[in-house]
C-alpha positions as CSV (number, residue, x, y, z in Angstrom):
1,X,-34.4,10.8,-35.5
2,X,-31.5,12.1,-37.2
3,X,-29.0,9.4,-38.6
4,X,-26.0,10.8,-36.0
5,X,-28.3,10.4,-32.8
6,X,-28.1,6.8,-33.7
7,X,-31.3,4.0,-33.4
8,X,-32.5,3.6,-29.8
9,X,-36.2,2.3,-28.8
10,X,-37.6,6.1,-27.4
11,X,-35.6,8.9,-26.3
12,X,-38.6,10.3,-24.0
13,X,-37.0,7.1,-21.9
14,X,-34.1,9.6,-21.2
15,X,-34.7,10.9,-17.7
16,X,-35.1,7.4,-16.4
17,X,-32.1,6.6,-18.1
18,X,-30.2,9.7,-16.6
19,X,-31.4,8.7,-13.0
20,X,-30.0,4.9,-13.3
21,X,-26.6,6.1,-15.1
22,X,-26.3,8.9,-12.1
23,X,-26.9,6.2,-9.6
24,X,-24.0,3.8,-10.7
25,X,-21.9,6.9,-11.3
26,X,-22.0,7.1,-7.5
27,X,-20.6,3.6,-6.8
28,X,-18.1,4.2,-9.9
29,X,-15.1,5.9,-8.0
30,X,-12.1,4.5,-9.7
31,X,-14.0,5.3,-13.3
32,X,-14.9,8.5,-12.2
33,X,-11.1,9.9,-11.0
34,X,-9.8,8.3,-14.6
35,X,-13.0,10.7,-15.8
36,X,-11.5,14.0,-14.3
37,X,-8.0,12.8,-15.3
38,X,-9.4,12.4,-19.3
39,X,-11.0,15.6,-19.1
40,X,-8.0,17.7,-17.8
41,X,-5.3,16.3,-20.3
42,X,-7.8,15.0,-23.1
43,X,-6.1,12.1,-22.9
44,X,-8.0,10.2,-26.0
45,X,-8.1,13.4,-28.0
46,X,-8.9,12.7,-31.8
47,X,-9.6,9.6,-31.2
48,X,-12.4,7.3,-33.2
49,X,-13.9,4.6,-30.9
50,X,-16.5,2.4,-31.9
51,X,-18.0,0.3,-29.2
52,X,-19.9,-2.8,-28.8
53,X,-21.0,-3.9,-25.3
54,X,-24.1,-4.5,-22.9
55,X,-25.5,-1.1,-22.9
56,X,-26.2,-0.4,-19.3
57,X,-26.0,2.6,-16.9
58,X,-22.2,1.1,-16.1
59,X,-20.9,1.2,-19.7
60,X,-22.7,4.6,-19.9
61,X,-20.6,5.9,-17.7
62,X,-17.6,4.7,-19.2
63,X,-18.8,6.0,-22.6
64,X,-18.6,9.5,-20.6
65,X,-15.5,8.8,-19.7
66,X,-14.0,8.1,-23.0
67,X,-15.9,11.1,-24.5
68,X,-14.6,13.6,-21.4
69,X,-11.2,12.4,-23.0
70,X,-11.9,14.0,-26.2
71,X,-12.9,10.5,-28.4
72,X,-15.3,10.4,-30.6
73,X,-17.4,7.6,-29.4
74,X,-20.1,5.3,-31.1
75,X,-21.8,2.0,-29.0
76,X,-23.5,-0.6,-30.1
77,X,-25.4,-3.5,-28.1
78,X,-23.0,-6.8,-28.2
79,X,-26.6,-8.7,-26.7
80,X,-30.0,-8.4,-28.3
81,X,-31.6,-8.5,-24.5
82,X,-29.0,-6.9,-22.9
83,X,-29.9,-3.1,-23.4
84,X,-31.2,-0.8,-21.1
85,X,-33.6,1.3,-23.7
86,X,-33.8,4.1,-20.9
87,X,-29.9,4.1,-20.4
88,X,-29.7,3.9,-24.3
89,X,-31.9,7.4,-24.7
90,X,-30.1,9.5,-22.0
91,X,-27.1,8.9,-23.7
92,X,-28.1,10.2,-27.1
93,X,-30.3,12.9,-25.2
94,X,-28.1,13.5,-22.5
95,X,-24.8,13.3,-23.6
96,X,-24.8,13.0,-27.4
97,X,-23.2,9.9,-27.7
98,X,-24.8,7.6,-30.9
99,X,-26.2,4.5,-29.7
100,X,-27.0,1.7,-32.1
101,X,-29.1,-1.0,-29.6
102,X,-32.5,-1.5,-28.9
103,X,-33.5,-4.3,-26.3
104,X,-35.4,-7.7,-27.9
105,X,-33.7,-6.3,-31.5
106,X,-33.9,-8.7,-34.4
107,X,-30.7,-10.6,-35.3
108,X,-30.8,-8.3,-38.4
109,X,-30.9,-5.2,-36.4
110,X,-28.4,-6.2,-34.4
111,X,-25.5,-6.7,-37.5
112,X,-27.3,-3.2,-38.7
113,X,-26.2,-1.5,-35.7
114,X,-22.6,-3.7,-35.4
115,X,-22.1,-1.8,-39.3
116,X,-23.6,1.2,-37.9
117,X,-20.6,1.8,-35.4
118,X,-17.9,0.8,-38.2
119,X,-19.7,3.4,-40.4
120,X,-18.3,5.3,-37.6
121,X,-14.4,4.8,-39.0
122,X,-13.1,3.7,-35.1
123,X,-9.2,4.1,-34.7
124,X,-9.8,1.8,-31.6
125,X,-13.0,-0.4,-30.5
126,X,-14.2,-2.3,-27.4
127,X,-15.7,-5.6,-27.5
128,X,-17.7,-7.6,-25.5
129,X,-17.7,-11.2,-27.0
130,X,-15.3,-9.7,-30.3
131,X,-18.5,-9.5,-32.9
132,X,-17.3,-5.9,-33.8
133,X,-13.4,-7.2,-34.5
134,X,-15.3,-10.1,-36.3
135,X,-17.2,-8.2,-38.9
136,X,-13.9,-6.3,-39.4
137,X,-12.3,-9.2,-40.7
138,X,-14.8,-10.6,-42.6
139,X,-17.3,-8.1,-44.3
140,X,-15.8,-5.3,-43.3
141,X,-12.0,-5.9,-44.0
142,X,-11.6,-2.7,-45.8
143,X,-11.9,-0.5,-42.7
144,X,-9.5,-2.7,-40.7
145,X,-6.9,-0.6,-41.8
146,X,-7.8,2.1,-40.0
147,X,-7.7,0.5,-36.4
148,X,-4.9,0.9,-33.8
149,X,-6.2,-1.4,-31.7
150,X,-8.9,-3.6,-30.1
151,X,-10.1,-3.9,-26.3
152,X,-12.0,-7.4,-25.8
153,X,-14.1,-7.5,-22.2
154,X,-15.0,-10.9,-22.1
155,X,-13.2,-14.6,-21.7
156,X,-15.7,-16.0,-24.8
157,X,-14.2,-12.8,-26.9
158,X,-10.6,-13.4,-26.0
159,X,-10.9,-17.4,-26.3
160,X,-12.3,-16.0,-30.5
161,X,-9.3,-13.9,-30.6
162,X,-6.6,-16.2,-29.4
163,X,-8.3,-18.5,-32.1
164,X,-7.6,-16.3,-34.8
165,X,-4.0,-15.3,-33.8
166,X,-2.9,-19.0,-34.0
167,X,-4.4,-19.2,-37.1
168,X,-2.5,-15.9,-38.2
169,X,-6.1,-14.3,-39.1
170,X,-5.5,-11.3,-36.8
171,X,-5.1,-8.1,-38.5
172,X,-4.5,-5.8,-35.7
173,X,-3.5,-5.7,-32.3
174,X,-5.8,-6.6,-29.4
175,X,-5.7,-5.9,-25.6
176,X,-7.2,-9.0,-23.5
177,X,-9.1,-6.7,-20.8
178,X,-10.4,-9.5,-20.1
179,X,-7.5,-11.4,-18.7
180,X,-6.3,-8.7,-16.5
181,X,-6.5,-9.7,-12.8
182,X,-8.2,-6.3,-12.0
183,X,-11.3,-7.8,-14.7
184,X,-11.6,-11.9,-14.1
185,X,-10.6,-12.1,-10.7
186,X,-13.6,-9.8,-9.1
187,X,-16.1,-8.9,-12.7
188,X,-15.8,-12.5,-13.4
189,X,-16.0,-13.9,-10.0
190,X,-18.0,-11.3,-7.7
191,X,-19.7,-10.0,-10.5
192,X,-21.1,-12.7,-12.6
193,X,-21.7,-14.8,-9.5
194,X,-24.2,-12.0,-8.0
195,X,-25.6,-11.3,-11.3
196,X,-26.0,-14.6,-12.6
197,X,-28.6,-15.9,-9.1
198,X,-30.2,-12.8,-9.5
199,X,-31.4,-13.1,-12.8
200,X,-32.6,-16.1,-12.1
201,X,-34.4,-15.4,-8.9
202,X,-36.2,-13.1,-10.8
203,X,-37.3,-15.4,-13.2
204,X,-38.2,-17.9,-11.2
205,X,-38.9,-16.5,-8.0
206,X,-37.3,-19.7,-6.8
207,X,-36.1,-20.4,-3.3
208,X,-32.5,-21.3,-3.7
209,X,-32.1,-22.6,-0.3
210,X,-32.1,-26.3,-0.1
211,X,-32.0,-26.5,-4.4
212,X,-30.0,-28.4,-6.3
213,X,-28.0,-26.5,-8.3
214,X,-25.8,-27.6,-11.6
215,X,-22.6,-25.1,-12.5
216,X,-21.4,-26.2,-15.4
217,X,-18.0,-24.5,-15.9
218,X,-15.5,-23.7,-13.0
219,X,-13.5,-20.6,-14.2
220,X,-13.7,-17.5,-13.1
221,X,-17.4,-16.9,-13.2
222,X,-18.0,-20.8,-12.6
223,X,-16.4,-20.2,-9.3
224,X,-18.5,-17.5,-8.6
225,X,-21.7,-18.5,-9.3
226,X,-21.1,-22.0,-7.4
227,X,-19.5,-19.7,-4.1
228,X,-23.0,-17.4,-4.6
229,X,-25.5,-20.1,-5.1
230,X,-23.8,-22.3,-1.8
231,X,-24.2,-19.1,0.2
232,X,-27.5,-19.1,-0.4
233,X,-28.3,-22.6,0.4
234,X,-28.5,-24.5,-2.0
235,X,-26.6,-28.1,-2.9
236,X,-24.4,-27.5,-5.6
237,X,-22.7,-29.6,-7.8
238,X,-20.0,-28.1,-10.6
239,X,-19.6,-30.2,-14.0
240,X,-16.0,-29.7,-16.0
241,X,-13.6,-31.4,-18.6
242,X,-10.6,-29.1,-17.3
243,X,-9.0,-32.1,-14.4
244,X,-7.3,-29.3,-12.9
245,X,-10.7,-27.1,-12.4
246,X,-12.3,-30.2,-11.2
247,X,-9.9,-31.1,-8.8
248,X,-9.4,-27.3,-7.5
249,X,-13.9,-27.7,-7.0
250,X,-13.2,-30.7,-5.1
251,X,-11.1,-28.9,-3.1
252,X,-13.2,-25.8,-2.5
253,X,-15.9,-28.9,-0.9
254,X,-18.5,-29.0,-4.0
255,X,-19.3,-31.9,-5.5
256,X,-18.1,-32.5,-8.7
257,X,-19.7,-35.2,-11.5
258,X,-20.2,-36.0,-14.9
259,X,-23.1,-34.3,-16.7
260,X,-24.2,-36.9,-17.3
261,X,-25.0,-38.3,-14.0
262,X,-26.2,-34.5,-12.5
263,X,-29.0,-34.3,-15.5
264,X,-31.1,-36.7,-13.6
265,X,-30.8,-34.7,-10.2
266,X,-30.4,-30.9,-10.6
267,X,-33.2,-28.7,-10.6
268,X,-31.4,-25.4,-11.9
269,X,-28.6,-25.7,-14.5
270,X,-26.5,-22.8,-14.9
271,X,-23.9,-22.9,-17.9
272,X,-21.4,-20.9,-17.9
273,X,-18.3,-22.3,-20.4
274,X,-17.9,-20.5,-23.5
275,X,-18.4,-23.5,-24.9
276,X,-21.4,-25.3,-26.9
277,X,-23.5,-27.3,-26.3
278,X,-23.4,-27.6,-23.0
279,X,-26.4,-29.1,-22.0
280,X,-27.9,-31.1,-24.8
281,X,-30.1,-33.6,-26.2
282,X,-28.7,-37.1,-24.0
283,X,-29.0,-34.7,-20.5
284,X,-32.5,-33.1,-21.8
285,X,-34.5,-36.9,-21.4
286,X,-32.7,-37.2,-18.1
287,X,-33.6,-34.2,-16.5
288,X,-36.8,-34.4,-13.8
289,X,-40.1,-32.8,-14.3
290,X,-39.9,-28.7,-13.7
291,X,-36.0,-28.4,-14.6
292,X,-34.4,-24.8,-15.2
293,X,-32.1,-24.8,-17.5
294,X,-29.6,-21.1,-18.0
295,X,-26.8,-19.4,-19.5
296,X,-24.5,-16.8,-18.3
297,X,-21.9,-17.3,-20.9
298,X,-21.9,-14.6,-23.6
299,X,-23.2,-16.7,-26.7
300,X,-26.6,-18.0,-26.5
301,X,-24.8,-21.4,-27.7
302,X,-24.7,-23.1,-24.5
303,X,-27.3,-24.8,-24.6
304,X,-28.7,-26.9,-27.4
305,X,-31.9,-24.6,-27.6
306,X,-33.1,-26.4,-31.1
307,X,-32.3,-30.4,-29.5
308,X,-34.4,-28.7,-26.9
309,X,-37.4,-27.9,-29.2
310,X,-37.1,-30.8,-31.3
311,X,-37.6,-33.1,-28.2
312,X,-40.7,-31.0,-27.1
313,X,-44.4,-31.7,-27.6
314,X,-45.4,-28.1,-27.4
315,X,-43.5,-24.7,-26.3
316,X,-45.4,-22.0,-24.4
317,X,-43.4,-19.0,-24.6
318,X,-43.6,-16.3,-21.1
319,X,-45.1,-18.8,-18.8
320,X,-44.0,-15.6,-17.1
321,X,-41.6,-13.1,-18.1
322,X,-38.2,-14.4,-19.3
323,X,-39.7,-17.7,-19.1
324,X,-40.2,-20.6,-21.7
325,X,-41.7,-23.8,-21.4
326,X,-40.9,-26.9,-23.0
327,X,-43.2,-29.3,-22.5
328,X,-41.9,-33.3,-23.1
329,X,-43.4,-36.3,-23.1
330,X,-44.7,-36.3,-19.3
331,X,-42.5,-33.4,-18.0
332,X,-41.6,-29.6,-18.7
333,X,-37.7,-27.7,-18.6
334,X,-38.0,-24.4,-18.2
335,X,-35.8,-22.1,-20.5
336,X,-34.5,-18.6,-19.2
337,X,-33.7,-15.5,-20.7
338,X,-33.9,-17.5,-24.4
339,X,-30.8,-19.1,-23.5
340,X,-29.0,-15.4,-23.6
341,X,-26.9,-14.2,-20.5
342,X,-29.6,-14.3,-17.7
343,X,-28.0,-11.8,-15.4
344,X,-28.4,-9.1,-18.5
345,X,-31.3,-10.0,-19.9
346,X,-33.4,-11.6,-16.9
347,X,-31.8,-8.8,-14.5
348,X,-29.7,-5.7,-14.3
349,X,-26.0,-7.1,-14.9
350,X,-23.4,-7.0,-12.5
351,X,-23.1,-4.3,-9.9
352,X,-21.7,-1.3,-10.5
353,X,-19.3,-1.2,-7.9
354,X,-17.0,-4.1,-9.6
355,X,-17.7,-2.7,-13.1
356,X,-15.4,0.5,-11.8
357,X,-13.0,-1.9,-11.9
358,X,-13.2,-3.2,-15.5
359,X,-14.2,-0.4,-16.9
360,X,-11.4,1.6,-15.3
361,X,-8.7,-1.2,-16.8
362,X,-10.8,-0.2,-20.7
363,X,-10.3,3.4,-19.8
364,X,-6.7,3.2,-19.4
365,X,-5.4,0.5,-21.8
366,X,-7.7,2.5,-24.4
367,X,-5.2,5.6,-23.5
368,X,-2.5,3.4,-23.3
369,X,-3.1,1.9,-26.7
370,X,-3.9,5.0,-28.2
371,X,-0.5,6.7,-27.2
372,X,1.3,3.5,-28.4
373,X,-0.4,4.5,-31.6
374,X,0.5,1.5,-34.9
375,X,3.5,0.5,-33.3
376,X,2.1,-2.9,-31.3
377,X,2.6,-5.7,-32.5
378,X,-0.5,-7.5,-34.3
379,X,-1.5,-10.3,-31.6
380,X,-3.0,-10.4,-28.4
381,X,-1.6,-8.4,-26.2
382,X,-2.0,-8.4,-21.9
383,X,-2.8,-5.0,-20.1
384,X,0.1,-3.9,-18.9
385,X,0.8,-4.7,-15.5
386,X,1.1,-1.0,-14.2
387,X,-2.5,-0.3,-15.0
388,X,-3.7,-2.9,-13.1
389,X,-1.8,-1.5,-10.2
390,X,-2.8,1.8,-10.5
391,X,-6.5,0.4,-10.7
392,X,-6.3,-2.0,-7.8
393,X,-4.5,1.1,-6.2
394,X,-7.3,3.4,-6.4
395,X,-9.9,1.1,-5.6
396,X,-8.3,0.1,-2.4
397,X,-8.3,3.7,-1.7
398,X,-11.7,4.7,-2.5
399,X,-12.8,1.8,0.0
400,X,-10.5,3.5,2.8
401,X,-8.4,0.5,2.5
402,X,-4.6,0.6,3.4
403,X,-2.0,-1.7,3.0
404,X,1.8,-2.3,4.6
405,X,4.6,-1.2,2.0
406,X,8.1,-3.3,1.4
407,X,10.3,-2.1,3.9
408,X,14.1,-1.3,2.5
409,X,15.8,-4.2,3.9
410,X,12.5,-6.4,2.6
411,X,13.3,-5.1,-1.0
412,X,17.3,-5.8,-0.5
413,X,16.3,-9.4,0.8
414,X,14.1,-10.2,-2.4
415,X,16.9,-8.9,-4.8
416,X,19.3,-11.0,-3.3
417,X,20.5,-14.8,-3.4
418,X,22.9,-14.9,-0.7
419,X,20.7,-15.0,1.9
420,X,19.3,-18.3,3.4
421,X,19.0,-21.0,5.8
C-alpha cells in the first residue's frame, strides 16, 4: 500500500465499510447540513488536521465533513480495539482519507500510527482521550509549533489537559468539546449509557433484568449507564467520592455505597471514572463466584488488570469472544473487552444519531478555531456558546421539534430590575 493511503487491516473490507458509513450518514442530519455548508464556502480550506479518535462509520462521516471543507485530513485510532477495519478501508478507498488504525493493533503500532498523523504537519487536531496533544509535547515538541489549535472529545482528555494548563505545560490552545452541553449532556449521558449495556450484553449474553449492577462513577456517563441499566431491570447501585454526585444518586432513588461494601454483592461492575484503579485488589477477594467486571472510561486503567492477574490461579483468555477468565482460589471474575471501553470494543459505540451532535460541535469549533487562526489564547478554552445553539437548533429541527420564542415584553421583563412583587 502506498505510504499516503495510510496502514489499515485490508482495503477489500471497503464496500462493507461504505454500507455502514452510508447507514449512520442517514441518521447524521445536523453533520450532514454543516457538510453541505463546508463544501459551498470551503470553510476549513488549507487547513492541516490530524486526527485521533475511535474510527467508526460516525467519525467517518465527520472526516467527510472536514475534507468537503477543503482540510487536509489524517486519522488515527485513539483505542487499539476500537476500529472498525471495514470503516477504516472505505475511507482510504472511498474517499482518500489516510487512516493510521487497525483493530487489536499492538501498543507499538498504535504510537506508530499517533506519529504517523503528526508526520502529517496538522495546523489543528482532534482528540479523543489527548494522546495526539501528548506526544506533541513530549516527543514531538518540535512540530507543536505549527498547531492553531486542539479539539479534545472526551472528559478523561479534557481532565489531562486541564492538568497541564495548571501546571503551565500547555503549548497551544485547546477547545474542550467535550464540555459543551450539546457533547456531555446527551453523547455522555444517552450515548455512553446505550453503548456501554450493549457491549456488555453482547459479551455476556446476560439478562440484565433482576442483576445487580455496580456503576462506579456518576457523571455524565455514570448517570447514563445507571438510568439504562434500571430501565432494563436490573438493581443498581452507583459507588462515588464526589458527596455532591452521591447525594444527587440518592436523589435520583439508586442506592449508593462504598465499594467496598458493593464488591461482595454486585454481579456486573461497570467503571466509568477517569480515574484508576477503580476496582482493585481489596474488592477483587470480595467479589462472589462469576463476577463481571468492565470499563467504559477511555483508559484501560480502571481497573487494576495486573492485581487482577496476580491474584489469579490461571487465566483463560475468550471463554467467548471479548471474554477473559480469571480463575481464583474457588471462584472466577470475568474481564470484558481487556479492560478497554466495552461499548467500542465489545460493540459498535454509541449511536449515530447523538454522535450528529458531537461531531457537529467538532465541525464547527474546528472552523471556528481555524478562522480565529494564532490569536487564542494558550489554555483551555469552552466552545463558544453560539455553536452550541446553532447545533441544538438544528437538531431540534431535523426531529420536527418546535419550541415557543421570548415574546417582547418577556425580553423587556428579563432586562429589567424594577419589576417585582
Amino acid at each position: 500500500m502506498a505510504k499516503h493511503a495510510g496502514d489499515v487491516t485490508n482495503l477489500s473490507l471497503a464496500a462493507e465499510g461504505r454500507k455502514r458509513i452510508e447507514w449512520a450518514d442517514r441518521d447524521m442530519p445536523v453533520l450532514r447540513l454543516i457538510r453541505d455548508r463546508f463544501e459551498k464556502h470551503k470553510s476549513l480550506k488549507g487547513l492541516r488536521m490530524g486526527c485521533c479518535m475511535h474510527v467508526t462509520s460516525e467519525t467517518a462521516n465527520l472526516m467527510r465533513t472536514l475534507k468537503a471543507g477543503g482540510a487536509s485530513v489524517a486519522l488515527c485510532a485513539s483505542n487499539p480495539l476500537s476500529t472498525q477495519d471495514d470503516v477504516a478501508a472505505s475511507l482510504v478507498k472511498d474517499y482518500g482519507i489516510p487512516v493510521f488504525a487497525r483493530r487489536g493493533e499492538s501498543v507499538q503500532v498504535f504510537y506508530d500510527h499517533l506519529n504517523a498523523v503528526i508526520d502529517h504537519k496538522p495546523n489543528i487536531t482532534m482528540d479523543d482521550g489527548a494522546d495526539l496533544v501528548n506526544l506533541l509535547h513530549t516527543k514531538r515538541q518540535k512540530e507543536a509549533a505549527n498547531i492553531v489549535a486542539s479539539m479534545e472529545e472526551t472528559t478523561t482528555g479534557v481532565i489531562r489537559l486541564r492538568a497541564m494548563e495548571a501546571k503551565g505545560e500547555l503549548k497551544f490552545p485547546v477547545i474542550a468539546v467535550n464540555d459543551a452541553d450539546t457533547k456531555h449532556m446527551f453523547d455522555n449521558r444517552y450515548g455512553t449509557g446505550q453503548s456501554t449495556l450493549d457491549g456488555v450484553v453482547r459479551a455476556t449474553d446476560c439478562l440484565l433484568a433482576g442483576k445487580r449492577v455496580v456503576v462506579c462513577g456518576y457523571g455524565w456517563c455514570g448517570r447514563g449507564v445507571a438510568m439504562r441499566a434500571r430501565g432494563a431491570g436490573a438493581l443498581v447501585t452507583v459507588t462515588e467520592i464526589d458527596p455532591l454526585k452521591a447525594l444527587e444518586a440518592v436523589m435520583d432513588g439508586f442506592d449508593v455505597r462504598p465499594m467496598s461494601d458493593a464488591a461482595g454483592f454486585g454481579e456486573v461492575f461497570i467503571t466509568v471514572t477517569g480515574n484508576k484503579h477503580v476496582l482493585r485488589e481489596e474488592h477483587f477477594k470480595k467479589m462472589r463466584h462469576g463476577a463481571v467486571v468492565c470499563n467504559s472510561g477511555h483508559f484501560d486503567v480502571e481497573i487494576d488488570i495486573p492485581a487482577l492477574r496476580k491474584l489469579s490461579k490461571k487465566v483463560v483468555k475468550d471463554v467467548r469472544r471479548n471474554v477473559d477468565e480469571f480463575q481464583l482460589n474457588g471462584k472466577s471474575i470475568h474481564l470484558l473487552a481487556e479492560g478497554r471501553l466495552v461499548n467500542l470494543a465489545a460493540a459498535t459505540g454509541h449511536p449515530a444519531s447523538v454522535m450528529d451532535m458531537s461531531f457537529a460541535t467538532q465541525g464547527l469549533a474546528a472552523a471556528w478555531s481555524h478562522k480565529q487562526g494564532h490569536k487564542l489564547a494558550v489554555k483551555v478554552h469552552d466552545v463558544p456558546a453560539e455553536i452550541e445553539a446553532e447545533v441544538a437548533e438544528l437538531k431540534l429541527k431535523s426531529m420536527n421539534v418546535r419550541i415557543d420564542k421570548l415574546t417582547p415584553a418577556q425580553v423587556e421583563y428579563l432586562a429589567s430590575s424594577g419589576e417585582g412583587t
